[in-house]
BATILO-257786 format. One line per 8 residues: number of its first residue (from 1); their letters; for each residue x, y, z of N, C-alpha, C, O. Coordinates in steps of 0.001 Angstrom, whole numbers. Each point is the difference from the previous one (the first is absolute). Layout:
% residues N
NUM = a = X,Y,Z,X,Y,Z,X,Y,Z,X,Y,Z | ...;
END
This chain:
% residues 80
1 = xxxxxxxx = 119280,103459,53496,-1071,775,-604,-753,-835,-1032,-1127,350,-347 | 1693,-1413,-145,-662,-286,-1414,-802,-1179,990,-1220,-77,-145 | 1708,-593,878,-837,-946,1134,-1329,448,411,-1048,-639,-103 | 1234,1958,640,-820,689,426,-1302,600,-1211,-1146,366,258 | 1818,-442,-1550,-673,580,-1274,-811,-1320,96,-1201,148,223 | 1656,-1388,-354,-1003,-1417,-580,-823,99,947,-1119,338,-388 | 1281,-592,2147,-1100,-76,554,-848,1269,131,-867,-20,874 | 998,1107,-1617,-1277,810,110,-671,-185,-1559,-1200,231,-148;
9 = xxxxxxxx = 1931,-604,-853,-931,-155,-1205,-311,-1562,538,-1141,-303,-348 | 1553,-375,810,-693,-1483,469,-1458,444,425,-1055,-216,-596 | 1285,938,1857,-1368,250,654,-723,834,-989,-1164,-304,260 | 1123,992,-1037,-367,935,-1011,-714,-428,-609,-1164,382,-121 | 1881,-1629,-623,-979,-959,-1084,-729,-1154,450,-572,-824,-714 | 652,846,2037,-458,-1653,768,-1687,624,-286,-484,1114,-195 | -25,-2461,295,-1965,255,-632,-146,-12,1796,665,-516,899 | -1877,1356,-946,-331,155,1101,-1516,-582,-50,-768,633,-725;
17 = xxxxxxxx = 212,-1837,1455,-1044,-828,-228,-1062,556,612,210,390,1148 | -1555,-206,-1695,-1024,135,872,-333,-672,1494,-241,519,1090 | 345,-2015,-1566,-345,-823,931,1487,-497,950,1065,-233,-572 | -1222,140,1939,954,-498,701,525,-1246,-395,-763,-861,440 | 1589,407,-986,424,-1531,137,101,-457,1236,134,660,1030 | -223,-2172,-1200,-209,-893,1357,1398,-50,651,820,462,-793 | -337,-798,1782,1244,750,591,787,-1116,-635,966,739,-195 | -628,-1696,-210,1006,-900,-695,-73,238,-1222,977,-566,-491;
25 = xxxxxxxx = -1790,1278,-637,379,474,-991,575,1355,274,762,333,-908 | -863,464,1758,517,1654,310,1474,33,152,821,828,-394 | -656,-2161,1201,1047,-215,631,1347,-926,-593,1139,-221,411 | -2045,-233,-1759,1057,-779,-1449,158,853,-515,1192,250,-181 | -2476,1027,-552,178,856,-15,1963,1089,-125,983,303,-675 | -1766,-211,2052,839,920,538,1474,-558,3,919,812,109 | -634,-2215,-230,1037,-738,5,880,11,-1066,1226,116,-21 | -2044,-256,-865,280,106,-1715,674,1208,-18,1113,-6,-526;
33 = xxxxxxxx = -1570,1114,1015,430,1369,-704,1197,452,686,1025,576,-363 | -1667,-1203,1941,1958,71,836,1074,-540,-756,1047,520,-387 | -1478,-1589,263,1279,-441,-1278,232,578,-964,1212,82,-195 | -1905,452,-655,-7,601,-1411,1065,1139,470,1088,144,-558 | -1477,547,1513,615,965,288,1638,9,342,759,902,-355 | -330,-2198,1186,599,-469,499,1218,-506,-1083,1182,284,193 | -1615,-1009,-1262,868,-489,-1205,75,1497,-635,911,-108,-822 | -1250,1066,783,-308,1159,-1138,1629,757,988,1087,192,-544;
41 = xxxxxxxx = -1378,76,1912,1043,538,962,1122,-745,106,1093,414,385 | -1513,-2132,-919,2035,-749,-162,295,300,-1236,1215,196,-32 | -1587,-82,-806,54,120,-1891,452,1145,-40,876,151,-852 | -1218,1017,1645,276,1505,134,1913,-282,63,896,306,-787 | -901,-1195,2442,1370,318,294,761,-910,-537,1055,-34,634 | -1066,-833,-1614,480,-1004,-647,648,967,-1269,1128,351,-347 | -2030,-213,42,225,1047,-1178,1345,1262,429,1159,-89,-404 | -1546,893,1048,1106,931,1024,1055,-1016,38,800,138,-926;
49 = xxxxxxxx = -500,-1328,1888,1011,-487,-3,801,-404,-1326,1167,311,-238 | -1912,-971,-480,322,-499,-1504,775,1421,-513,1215,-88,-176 | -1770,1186,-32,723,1126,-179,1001,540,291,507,817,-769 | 271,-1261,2444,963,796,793,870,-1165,-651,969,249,-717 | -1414,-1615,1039,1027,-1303,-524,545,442,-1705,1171,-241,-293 | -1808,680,-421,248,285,-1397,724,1189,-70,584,254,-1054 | -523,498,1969,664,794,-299,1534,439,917,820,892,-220 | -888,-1994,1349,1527,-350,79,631,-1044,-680,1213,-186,93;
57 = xxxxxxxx = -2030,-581,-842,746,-1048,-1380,390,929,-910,1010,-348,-611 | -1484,1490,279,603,861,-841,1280,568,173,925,62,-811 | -993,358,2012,1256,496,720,897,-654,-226,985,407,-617 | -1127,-1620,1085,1041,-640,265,899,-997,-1485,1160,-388,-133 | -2535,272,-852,528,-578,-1205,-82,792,-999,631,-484,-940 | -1353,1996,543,-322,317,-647,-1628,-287,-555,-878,-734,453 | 912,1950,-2015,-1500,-352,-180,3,-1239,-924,1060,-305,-546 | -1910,-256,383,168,-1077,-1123,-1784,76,121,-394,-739,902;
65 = xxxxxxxx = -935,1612,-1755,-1114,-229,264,-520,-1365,-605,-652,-816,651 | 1027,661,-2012,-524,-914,-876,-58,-1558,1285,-946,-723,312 | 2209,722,79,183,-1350,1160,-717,234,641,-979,-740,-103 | 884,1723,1066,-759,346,1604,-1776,-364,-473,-807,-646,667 | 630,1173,-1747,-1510,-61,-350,-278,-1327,-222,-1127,-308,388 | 1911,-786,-990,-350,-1105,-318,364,-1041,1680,-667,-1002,258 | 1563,1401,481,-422,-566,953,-597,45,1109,73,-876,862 | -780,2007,-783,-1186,433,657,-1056,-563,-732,-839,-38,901;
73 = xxxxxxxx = 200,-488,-2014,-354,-311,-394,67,-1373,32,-1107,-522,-134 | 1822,-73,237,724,-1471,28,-638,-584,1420,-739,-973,153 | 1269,1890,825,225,-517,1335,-1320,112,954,-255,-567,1063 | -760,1852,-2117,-1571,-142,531,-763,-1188,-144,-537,-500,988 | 411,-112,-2360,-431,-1015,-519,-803,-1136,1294,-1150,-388,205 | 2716,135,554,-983,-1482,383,-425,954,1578,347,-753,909 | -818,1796,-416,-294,470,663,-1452,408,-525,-925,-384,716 | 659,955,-1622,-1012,-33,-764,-854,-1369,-576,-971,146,-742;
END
């Protein structure tokens, strides 16, 4: 559902041009935003996963937040 939420506020807020673009800008265009969309729908389930993983480390070791927060934090870094 929330997949489904980005690509309708995607299309929602996309500018809609008077003039036709020439078909290799329509079509970078259109390329660009497939992707946009595309990283927005792995980040979605990255996130979800990151969540289920955190919360069988809990299980299994207990809570410890002060740690968990700093190495989620730690371990984004060179991904970022």
């Amino acid at each position: 559902m929330i997949t489904l939420g980005t690509i309708i506020c995607t299309f929602a807020s996309a500018e809609h041009l008077e003039e036709e673009p020439a078909d290799s800008e329509g079509f970078s265009s259109f390329t660009t935003w497939l992707m946009g969309i595309a990283i927005l729908t792995f980040a979605l389930f990255m996130s979800a996963r990151m969540g289920i993983y955190q919360e069988c480390l809990y299980t299994k070791h207990g809570k410890h937040p002060h740690e968990a927060l700093f190495f989620i934090h730690t371990l984004s870094l060179p991904g970022f």
